[in-house]
N, CA, C and O atoms as CSV, one atom per row, in Angstrom:
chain,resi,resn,atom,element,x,y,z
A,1,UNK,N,N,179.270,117.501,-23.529
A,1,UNK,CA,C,180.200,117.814,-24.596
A,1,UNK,C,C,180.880,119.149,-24.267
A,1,UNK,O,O,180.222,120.185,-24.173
A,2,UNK,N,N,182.398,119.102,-24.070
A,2,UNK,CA,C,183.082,120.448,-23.880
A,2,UNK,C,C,182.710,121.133,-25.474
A,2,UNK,O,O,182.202,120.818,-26.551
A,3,UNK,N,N,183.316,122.218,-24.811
A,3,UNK,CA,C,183.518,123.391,-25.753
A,3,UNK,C,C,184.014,123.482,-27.130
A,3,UNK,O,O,183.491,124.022,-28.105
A,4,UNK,N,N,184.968,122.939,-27.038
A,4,UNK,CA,C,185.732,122.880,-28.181
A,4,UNK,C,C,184.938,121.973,-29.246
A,4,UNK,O,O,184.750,122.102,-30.455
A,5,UNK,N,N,184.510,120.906,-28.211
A,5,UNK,CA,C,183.836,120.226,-29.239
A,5,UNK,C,C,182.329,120.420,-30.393
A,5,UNK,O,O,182.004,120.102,-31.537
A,6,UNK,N,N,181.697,121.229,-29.068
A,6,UNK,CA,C,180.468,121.724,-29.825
A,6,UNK,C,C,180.952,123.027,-31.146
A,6,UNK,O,O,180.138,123.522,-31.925
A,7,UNK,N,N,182.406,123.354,-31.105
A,7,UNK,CA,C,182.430,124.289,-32.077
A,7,UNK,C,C,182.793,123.482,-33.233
A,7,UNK,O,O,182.462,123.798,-34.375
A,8,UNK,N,N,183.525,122.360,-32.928
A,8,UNK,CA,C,184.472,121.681,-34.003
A,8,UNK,C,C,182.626,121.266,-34.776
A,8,UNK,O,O,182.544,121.404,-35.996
A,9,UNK,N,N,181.332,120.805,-34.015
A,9,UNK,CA,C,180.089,120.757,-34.678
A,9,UNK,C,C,179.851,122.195,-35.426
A,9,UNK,O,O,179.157,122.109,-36.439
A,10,UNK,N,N,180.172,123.094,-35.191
A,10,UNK,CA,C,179.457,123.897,-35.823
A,10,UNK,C,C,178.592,125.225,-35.011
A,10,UNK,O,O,178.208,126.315,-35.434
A,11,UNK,N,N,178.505,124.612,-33.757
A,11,UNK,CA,C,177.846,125.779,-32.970
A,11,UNK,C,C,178.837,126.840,-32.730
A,11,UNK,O,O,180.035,126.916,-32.457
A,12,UNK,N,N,177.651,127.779,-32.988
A,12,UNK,CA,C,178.380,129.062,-33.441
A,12,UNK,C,C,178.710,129.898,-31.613
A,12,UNK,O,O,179.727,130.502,-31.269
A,13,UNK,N,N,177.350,129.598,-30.710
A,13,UNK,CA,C,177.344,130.395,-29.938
A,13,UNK,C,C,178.973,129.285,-28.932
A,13,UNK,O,O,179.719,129.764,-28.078
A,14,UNK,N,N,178.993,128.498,-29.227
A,14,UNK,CA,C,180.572,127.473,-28.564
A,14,UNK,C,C,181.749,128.555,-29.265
A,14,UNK,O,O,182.569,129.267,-28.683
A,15,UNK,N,N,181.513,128.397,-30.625
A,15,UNK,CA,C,182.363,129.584,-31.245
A,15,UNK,C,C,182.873,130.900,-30.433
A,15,UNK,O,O,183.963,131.353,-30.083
A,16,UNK,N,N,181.642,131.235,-30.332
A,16,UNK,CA,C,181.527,132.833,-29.498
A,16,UNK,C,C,182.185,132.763,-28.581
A,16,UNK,O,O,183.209,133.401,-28.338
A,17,UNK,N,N,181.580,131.843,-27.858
A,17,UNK,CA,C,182.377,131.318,-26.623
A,17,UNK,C,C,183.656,131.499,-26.172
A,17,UNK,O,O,184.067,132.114,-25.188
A,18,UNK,N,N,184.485,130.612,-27.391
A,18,UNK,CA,C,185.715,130.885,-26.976
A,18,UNK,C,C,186.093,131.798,-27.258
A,18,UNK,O,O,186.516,132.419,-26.284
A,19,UNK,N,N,186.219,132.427,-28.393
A,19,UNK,CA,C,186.358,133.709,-28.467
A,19,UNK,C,C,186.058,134.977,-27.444
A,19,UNK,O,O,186.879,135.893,-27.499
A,20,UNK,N,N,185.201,135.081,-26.723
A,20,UNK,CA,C,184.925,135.733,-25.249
A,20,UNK,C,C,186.009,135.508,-24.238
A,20,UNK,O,O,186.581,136.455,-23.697
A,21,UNK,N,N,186.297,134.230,-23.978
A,21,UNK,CA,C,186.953,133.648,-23.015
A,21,UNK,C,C,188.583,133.723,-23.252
A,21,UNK,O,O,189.484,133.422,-22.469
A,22,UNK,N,N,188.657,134.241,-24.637
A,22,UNK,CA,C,190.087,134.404,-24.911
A,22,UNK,C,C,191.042,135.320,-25.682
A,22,UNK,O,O,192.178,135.169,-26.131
A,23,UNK,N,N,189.811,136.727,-25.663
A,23,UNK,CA,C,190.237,137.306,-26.863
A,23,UNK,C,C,190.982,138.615,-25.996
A,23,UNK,O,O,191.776,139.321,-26.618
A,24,UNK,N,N,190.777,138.824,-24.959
A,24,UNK,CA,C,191.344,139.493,-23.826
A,24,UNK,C,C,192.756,139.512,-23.496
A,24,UNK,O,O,193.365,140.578,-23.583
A,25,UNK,N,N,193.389,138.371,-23.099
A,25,UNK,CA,C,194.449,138.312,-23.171
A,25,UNK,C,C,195.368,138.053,-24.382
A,25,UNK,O,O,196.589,138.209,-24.360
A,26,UNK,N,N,194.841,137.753,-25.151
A,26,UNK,CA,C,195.101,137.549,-26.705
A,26,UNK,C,C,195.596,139.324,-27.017
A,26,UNK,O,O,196.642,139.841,-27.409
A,27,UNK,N,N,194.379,139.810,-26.652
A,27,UNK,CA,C,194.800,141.642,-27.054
A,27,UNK,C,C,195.922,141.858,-25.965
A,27,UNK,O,O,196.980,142.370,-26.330
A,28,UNK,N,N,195.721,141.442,-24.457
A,28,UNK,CA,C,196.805,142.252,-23.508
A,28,UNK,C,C,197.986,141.808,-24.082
A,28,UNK,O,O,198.770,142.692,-24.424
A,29,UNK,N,N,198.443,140.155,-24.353
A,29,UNK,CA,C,200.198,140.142,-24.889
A,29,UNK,C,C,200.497,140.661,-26.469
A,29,UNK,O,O,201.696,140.797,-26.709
A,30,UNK,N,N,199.646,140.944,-27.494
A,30,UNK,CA,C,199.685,141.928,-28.637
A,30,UNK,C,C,200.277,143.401,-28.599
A,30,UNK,O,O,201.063,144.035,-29.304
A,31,UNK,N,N,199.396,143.703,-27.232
A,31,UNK,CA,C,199.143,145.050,-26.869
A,31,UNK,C,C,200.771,145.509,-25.899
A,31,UNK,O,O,201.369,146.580,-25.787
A,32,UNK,N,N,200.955,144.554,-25.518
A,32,UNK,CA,C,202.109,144.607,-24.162
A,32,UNK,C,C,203.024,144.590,-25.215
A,32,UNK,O,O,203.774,145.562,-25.121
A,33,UNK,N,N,203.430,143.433,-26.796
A,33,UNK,CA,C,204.439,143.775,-27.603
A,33,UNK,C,C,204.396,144.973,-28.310
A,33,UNK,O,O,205.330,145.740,-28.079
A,34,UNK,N,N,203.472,145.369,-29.190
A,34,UNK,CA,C,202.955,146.291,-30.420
A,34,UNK,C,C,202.821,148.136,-29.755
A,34,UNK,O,O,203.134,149.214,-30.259
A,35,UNK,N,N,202.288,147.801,-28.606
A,35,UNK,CA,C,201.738,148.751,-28.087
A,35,UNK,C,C,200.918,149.955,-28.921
A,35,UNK,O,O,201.042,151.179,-28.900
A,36,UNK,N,N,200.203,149.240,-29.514
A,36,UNK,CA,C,199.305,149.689,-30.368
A,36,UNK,C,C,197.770,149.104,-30.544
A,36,UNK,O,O,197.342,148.225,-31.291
A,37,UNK,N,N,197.387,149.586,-29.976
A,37,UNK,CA,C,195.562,148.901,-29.931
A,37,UNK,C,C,195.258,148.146,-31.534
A,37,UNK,O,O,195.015,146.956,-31.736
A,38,UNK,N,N,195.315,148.760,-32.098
A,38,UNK,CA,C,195.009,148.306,-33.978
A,38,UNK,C,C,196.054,147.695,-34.194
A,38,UNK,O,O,196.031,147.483,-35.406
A,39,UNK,N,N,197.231,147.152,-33.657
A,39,UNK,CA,C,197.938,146.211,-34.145
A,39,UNK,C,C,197.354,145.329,-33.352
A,39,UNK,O,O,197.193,144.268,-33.955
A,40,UNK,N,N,196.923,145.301,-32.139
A,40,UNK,CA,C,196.435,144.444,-31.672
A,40,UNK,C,C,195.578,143.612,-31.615
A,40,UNK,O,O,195.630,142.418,-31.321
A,41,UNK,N,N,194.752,144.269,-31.908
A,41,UNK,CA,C,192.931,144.519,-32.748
A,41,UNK,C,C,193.689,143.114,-34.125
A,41,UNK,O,O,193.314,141.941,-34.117
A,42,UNK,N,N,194.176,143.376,-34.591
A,42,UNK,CA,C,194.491,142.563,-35.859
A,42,UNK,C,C,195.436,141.326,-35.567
A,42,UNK,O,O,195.462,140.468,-36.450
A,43,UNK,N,N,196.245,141.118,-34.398
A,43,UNK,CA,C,196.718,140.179,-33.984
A,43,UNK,C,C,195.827,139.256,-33.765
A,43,UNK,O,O,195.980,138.075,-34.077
A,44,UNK,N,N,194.590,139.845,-33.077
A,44,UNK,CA,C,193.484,139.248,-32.068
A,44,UNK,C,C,192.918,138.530,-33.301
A,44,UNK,O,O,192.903,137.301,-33.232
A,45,UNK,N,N,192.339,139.244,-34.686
A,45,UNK,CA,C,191.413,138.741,-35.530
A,45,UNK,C,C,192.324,138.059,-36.701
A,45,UNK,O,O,191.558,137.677,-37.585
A,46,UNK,N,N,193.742,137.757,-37.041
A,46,UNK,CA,C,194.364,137.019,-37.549
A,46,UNK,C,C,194.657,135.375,-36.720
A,46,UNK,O,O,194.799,134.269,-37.240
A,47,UNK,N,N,194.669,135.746,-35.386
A,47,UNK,CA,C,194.457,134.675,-34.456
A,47,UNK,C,C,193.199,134.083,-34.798
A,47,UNK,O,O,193.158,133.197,-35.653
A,48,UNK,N,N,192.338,134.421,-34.308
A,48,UNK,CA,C,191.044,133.674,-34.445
A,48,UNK,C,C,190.440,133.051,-36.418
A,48,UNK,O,O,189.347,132.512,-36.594
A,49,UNK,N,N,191.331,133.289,-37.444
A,49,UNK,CA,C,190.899,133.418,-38.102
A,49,UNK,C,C,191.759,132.047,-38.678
A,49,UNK,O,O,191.332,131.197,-39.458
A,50,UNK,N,N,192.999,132.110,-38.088
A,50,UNK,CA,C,193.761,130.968,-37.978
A,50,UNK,C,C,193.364,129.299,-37.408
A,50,UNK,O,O,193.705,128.172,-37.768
A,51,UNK,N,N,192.599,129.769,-36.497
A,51,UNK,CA,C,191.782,128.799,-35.091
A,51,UNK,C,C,190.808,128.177,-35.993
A,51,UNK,O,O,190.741,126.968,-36.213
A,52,UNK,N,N,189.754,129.451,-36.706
A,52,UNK,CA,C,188.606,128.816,-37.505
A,52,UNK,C,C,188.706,128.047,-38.764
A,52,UNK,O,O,187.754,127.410,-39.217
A,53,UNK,N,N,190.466,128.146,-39.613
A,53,UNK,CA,C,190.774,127.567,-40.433
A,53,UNK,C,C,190.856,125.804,-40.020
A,53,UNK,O,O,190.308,124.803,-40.481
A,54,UNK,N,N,191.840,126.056,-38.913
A,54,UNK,CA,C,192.114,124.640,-38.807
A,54,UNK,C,C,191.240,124.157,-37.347
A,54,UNK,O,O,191.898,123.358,-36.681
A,55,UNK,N,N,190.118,124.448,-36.855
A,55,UNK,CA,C,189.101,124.293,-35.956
A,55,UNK,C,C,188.887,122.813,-35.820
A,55,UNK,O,O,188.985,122.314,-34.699
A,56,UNK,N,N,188.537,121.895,-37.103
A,56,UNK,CA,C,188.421,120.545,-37.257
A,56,UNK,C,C,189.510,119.722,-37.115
A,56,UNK,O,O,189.370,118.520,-37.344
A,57,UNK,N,N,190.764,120.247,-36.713
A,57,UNK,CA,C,191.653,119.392,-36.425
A,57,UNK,C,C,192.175,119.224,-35.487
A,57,UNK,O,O,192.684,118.135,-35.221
A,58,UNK,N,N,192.223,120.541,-34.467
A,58,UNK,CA,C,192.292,120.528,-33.291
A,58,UNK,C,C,192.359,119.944,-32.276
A,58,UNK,O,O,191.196,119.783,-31.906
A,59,UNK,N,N,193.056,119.496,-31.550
A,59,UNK,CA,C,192.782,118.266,-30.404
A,59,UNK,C,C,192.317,119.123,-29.295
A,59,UNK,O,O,192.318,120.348,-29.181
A,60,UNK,N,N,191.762,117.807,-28.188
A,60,UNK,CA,C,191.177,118.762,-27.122
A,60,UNK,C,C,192.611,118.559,-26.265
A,60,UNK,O,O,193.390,117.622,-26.445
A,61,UNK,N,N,192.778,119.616,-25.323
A,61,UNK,CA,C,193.602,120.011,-24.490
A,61,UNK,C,C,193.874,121.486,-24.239
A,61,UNK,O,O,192.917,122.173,-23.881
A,62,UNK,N,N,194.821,121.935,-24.355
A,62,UNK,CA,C,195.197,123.695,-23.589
A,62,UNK,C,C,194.425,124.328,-24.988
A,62,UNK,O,O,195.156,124.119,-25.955
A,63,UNK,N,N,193.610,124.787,-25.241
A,63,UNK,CA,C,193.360,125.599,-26.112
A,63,UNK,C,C,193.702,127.054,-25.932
A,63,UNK,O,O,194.052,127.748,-26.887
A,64,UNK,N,N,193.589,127.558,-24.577
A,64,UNK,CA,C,194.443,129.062,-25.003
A,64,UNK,C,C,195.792,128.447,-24.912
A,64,UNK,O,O,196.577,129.273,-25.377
A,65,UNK,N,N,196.320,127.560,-24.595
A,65,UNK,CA,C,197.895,127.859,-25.384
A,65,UNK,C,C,198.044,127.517,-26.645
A,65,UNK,O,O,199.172,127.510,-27.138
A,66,UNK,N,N,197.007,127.199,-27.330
A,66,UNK,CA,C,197.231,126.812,-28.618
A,66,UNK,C,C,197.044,128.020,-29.243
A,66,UNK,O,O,197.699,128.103,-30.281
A,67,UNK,N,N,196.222,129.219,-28.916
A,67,UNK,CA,C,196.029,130.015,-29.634
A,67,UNK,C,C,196.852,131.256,-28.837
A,67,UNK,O,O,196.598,132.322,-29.397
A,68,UNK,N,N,197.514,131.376,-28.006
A,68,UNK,CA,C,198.552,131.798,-27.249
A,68,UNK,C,C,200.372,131.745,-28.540
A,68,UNK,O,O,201.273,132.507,-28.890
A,69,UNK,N,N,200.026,130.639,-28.702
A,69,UNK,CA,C,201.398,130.201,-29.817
A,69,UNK,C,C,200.722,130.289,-31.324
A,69,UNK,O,O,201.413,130.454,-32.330
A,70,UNK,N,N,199.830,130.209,-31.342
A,70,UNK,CA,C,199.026,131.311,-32.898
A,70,UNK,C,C,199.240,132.174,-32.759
A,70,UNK,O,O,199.986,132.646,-33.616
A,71,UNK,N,N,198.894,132.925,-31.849
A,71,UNK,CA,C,199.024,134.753,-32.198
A,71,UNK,C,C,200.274,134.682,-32.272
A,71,UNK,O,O,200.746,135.091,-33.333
A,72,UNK,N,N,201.482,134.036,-30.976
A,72,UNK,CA,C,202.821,133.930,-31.199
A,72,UNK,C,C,203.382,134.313,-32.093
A,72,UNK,O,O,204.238,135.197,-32.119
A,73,UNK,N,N,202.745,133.361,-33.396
A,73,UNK,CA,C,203.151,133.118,-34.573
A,73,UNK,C,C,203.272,134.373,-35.564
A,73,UNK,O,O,204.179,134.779,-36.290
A,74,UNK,N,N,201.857,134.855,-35.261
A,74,UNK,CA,C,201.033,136.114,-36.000
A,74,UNK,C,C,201.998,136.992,-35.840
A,74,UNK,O,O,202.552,137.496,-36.816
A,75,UNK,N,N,202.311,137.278,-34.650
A,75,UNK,CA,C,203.461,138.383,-34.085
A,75,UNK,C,C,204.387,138.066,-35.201
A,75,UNK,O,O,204.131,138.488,-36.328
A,76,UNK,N,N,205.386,137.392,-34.982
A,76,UNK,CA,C,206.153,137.108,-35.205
A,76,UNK,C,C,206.118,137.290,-37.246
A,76,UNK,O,O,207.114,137.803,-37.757
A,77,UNK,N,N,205.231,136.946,-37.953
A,77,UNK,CA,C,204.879,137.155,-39.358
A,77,UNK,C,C,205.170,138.428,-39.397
A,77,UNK,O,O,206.075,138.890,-40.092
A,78,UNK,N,N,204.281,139.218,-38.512
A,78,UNK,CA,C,204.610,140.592,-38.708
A,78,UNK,C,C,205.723,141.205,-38.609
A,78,UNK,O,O,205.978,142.054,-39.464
A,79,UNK,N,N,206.421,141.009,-37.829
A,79,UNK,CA,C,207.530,141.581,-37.537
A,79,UNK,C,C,208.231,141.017,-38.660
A,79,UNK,O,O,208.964,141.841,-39.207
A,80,UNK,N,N,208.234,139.930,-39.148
A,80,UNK,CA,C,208.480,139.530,-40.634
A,80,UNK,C,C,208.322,140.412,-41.983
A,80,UNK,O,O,209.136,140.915,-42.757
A,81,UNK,N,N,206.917,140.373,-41.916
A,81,UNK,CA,C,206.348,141.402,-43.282
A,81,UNK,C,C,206.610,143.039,-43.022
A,81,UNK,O,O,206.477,143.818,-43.966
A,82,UNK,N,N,206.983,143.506,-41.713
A,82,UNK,CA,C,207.061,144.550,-41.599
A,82,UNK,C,C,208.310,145.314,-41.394
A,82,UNK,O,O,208.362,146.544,-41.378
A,83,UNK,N,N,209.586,144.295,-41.197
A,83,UNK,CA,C,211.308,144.236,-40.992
A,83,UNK,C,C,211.148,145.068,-39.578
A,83,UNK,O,O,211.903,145.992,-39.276
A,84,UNK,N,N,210.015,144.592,-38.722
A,84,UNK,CA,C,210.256,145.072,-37.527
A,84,UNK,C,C,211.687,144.622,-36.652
A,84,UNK,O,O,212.047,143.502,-37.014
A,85,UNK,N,N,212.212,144.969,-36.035
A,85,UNK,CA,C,213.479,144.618,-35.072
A,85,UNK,C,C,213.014,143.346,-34.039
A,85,UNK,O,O,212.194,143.503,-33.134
A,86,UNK,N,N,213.765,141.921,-34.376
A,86,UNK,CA,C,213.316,140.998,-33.572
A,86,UNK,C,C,213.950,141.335,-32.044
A,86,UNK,O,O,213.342,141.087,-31.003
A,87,UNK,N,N,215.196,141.907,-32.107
A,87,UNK,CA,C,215.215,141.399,-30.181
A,87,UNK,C,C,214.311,142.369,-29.752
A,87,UNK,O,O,214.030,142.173,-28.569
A,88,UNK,N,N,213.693,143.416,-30.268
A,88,UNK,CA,C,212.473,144.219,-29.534
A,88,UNK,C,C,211.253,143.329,-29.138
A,88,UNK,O,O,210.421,143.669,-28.297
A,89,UNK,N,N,211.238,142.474,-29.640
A,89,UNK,CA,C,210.339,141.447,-29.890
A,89,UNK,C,C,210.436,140.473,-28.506
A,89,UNK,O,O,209.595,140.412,-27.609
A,90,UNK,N,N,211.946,139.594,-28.621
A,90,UNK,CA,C,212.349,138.759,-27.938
A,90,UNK,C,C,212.432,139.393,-26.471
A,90,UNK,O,O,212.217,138.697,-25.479
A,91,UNK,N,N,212.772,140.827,-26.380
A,91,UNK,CA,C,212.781,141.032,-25.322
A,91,UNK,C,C,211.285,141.260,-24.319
A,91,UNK,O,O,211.066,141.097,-23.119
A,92,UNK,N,N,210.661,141.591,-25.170
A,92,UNK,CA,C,209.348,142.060,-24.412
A,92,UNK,C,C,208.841,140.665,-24.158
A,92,UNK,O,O,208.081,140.457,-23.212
A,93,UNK,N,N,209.212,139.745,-24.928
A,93,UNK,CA,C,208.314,138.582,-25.053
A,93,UNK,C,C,208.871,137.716,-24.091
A,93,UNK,O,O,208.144,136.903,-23.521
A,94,UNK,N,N,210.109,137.796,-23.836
A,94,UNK,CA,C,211.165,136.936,-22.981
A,94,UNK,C,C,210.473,137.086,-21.358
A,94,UNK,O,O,210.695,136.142,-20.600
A,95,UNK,N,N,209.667,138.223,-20.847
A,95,UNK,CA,C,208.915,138.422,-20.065
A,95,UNK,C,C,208.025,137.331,-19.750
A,95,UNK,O,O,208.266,136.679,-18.734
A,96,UNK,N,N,207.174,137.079,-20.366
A,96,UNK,CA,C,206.152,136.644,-20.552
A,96,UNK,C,C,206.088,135.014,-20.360
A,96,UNK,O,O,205.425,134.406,-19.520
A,97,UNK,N,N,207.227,134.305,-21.682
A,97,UNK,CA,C,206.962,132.936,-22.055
A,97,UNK,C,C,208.335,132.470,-22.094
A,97,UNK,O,O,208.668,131.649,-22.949
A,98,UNK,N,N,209.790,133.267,-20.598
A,98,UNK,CA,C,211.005,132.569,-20.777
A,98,UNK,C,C,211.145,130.984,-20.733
A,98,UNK,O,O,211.832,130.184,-21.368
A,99,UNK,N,N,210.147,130.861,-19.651
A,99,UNK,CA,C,210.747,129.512,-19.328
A,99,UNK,C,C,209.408,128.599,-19.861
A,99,UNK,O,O,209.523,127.388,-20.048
A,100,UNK,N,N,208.509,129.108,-20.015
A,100,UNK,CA,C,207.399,128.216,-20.672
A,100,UNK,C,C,207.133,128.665,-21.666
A,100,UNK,O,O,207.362,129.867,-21.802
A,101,UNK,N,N,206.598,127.990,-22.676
A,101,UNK,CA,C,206.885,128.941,-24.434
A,101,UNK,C,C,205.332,128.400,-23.935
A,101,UNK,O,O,204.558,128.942,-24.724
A,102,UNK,N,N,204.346,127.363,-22.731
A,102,UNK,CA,C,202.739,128.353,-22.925
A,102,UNK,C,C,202.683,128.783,-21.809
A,102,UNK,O,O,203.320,128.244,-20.904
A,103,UNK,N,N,201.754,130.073,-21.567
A,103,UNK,CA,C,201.916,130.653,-20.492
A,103,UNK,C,C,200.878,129.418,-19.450
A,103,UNK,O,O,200.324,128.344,-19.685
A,104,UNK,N,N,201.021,130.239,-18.354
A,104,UNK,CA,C,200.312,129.433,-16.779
A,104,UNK,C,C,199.044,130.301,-16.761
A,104,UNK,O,O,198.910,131.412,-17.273
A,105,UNK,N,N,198.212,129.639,-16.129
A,105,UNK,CA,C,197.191,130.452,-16.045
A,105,UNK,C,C,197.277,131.231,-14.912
A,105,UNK,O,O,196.168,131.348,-14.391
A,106,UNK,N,N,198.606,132.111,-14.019
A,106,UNK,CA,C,198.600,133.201,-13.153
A,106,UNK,C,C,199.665,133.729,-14.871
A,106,UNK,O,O,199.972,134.872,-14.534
A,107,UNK,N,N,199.977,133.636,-15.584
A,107,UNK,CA,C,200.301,134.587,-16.575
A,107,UNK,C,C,199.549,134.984,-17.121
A,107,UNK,O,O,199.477,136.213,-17.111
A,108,UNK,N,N,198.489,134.180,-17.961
A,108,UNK,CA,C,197.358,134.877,-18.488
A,108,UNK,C,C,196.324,135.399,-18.008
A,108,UNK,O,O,195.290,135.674,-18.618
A,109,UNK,N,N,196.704,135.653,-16.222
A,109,UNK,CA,C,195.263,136.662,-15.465
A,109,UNK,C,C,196.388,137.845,-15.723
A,109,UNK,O,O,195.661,138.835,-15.645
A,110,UNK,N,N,197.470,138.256,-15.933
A,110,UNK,CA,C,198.476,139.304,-15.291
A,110,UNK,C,C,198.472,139.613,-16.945
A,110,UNK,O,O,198.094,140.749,-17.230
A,111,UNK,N,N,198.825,138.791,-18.010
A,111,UNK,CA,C,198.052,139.646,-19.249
A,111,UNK,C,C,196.973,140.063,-19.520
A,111,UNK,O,O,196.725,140.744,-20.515
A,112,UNK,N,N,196.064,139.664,-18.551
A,112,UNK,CA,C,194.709,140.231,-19.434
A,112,UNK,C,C,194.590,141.347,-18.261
A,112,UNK,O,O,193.753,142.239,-18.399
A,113,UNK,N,N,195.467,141.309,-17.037
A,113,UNK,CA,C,194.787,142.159,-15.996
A,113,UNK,C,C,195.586,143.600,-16.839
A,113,UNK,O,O,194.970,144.639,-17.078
A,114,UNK,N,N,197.128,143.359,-17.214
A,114,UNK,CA,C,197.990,144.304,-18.152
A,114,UNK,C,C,196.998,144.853,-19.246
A,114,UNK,O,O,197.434,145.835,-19.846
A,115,UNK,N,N,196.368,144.631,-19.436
A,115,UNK,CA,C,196.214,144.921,-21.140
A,115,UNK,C,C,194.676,145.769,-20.472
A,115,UNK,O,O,194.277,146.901,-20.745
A,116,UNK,N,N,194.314,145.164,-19.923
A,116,UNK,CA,C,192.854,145.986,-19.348
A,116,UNK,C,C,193.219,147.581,-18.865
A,116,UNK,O,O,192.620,148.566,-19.298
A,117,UNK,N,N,194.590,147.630,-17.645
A,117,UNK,CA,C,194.813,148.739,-17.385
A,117,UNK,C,C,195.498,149.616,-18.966
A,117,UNK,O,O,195.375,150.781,-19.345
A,118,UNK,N,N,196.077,148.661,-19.450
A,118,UNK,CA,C,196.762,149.650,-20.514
A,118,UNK,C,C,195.579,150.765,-21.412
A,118,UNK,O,O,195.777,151.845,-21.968
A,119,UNK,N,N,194.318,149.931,-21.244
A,119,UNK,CA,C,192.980,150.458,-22.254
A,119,UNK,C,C,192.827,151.316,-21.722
A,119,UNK,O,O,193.173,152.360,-22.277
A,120,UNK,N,N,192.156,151.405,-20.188
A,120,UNK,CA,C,191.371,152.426,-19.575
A,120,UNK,C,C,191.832,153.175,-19.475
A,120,UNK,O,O,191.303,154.161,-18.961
């Protein structure tokens, strides 16, 4: 039984799981827009909080791009609730997801490798 599935049961440590495996680059493209650790920090835990709402409905397939286009989303609310400036937005983001709205997995080693140097 993959992953996804033992969480959609209920196991918590499958839970954990993904969350480990994805909360990294989740912070580096937050962190690469916001450039703010605590906005990021809250991108990361509005994401996952989104995931655990609708967890049971989920299909199996790309799951970090599913939660790749959640946080997306999250971003994007904010800059909503907050009358942040969208092409600041579009532009940083236009980087990232021009031609694929989900990233590749050599994008999401180069966000999480980004977001690691940005910490230290």
């Amino acid at each position: 039984m993959d992953l996804l599935e033992r969480a959609k049961e209920g196991d918590e440590d499958a839970i954990r799981q993904i969350y480990l495996e994805n909360k990294d680059f989740l912070f580096a493209y937050a962190l690469n827009i916001f450039k703010d650790k605590d906005t990021a920090e809250e991108v990361v835990s509005q994401t996952f909080e989104k995931f655990l709402t609708v967890l049971p409905t989920i299909k199996s397939g790309n799951l970090a791009g599913w939660l790749f286009i959640t946080a997306r989303n999250v971003i994007l609310d904010m800059f909503k609730d907050k009358g942040r400036d969208y092409e600041k937005l579009e532009d940083r983001e236009r980087r990232v997801s021009e031609f694929n709205p989900t990233p590749s997995l050599e994008e999401l080693s180069y966000l999480k490798k980004d977001g690691e140097e940005l910490i230290d």
